[in-house]
C-alpha positions, 0 to 999 in steps of 0.5 A: 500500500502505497503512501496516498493509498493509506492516507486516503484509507486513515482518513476514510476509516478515521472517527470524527470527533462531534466536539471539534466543529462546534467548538470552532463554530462557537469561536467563530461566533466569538470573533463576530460578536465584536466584528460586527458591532465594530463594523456597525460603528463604522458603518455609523460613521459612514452615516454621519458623513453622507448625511443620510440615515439608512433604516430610519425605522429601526430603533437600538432599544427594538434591535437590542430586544430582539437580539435578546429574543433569538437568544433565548430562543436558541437556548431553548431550540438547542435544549430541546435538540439535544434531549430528542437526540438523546431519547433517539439514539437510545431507542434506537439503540435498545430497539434497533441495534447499538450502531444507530448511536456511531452512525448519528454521531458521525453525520455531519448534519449534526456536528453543524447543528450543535455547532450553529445553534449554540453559535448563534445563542453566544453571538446573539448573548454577547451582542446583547450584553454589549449594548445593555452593559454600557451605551453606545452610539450606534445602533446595530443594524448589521448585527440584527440582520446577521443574528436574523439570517443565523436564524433561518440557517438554524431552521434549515438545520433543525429540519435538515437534522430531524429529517436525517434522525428519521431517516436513520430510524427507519429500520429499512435505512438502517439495513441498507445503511449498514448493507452498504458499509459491509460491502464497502469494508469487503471491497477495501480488504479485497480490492482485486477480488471484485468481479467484473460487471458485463462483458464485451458486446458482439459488434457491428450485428454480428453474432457472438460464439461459444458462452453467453455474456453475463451481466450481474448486479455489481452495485446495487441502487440506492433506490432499493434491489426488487425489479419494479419495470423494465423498458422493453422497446429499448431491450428489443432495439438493443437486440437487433442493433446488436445481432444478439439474444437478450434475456432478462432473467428476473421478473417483475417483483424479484428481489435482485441480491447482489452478484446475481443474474440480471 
């Protein structure tokens, strides 16, 4: 095994850990507490040299208040999100079997979610204590709009992370999930072993001798293994193209298993 090969396989096979991209997304969010204030001060200034007051609407006491709102809503969301998790993974694993906690604690989906909500709730918090501990004279425009927008990424990330526990759930899923890791680990042990899908076709109508082809299921779709239809127009064109005979050896409703006849 070749030094990128065995790169690639530690990086492939390595565990995530779920604390490290949340705690860089809480830095992050560290850092844009006093980015954007200090952003909203300058932008303040631009104002004051144009003449010109953009959002005249909004109000620092309006804005503070609602920065206050998506914090405590945050808080509350994240609360919420980790004890469903909690309760998922165990049923899942008292009902289903003890892989469903690894395999949700390493989708990424959840790493973001952790990450983005608590994010959001130290941004919103620090923006806020900002503006209630001492006055300042400018008004955060730019921080609410930003705390808006980290809101709506944290919905798209709750449905995102619901969708994606539903689905992990879900007995058939899990099957097919953990189907396809096996096959997965038996192609890395044995690379060379895995046989060829198809052969070659007879060419210009010509009618192939001795042994017919054989096609098997090589990889199996992701859609599911049971033949629901079959285009049998385009089979027959095949055929007379190629000069060939072509049997389709399941039938309708047959569950295809992999390396099997098609």
């Amino acid at each position: 095994m070749g030094g990128w090969r065995w790169y690639r396989t530690r990086r492939r096979l390595r565990t995530h850990r779920v604390w490290k991209l949340p705690v860089v997304l809480l830095l992050v969010g560290l850092f844009l507490s006093w980015l954007l204030p200090a952003a909203d001060r300058e932008f303040t200034h631009l104002q004051r040299d144009v003449g010109e007051q953009f959002f005249p609407h909004l109000d620092s006491g309006s804005m503070s208040t609602l920065l206050g709102a998506v914090a405590g809503g945050m808080i509350t969301l994240t609360g919420l999100v980790f004890t469903a998790l909690t309760l998922a993974m165990q049923f899942g694993a008292a009902q289903l079997s003890v892989r469903v906690v690894p395999i949700l604690q390493q989708e990424p989906v959840m790493r973001w979610a952790m990450g983005t909500f608590m994010a959001t709730f130290v941004y919103t918090l620090m923006v806020s204590v900002r503006l209630a501990v001492r006055e300042e004279d400018y008004r955060p425009v730019l921080s609410m709009l930003f705390a808006i927008g980290l809101s709506v990424v944290c919905a798209v990330l709750f449905f995102a992370l619901v969708a994606r526990v539903s689905g992990v759930l879900n007995s058939g899923v899990l099957l097919r999930t953990l189907a396809a890791e096996g096959r997965r680990a038996v192609f890395r042990t044995h690379p060379s072993g895995r046989p060829a899908i198809g052969g070659p076709l007879p060419e210009d109508g010509a009618q192939a001798d001795g042994e017919p082809e054989v096609v098997r299921l090589g990889t199996p779709p992701r859609s599911g293994q049971v033949l629901l239809a079959f285009d049998a127009r385009r089979l027959e064109r095949l055929a007379r193209r190629w000069g060939a005979r072509v049997e389709l050896v399941p039938v309708v409703g047959d569950f295809v298993a992999l390396e099997a006849l098609l």
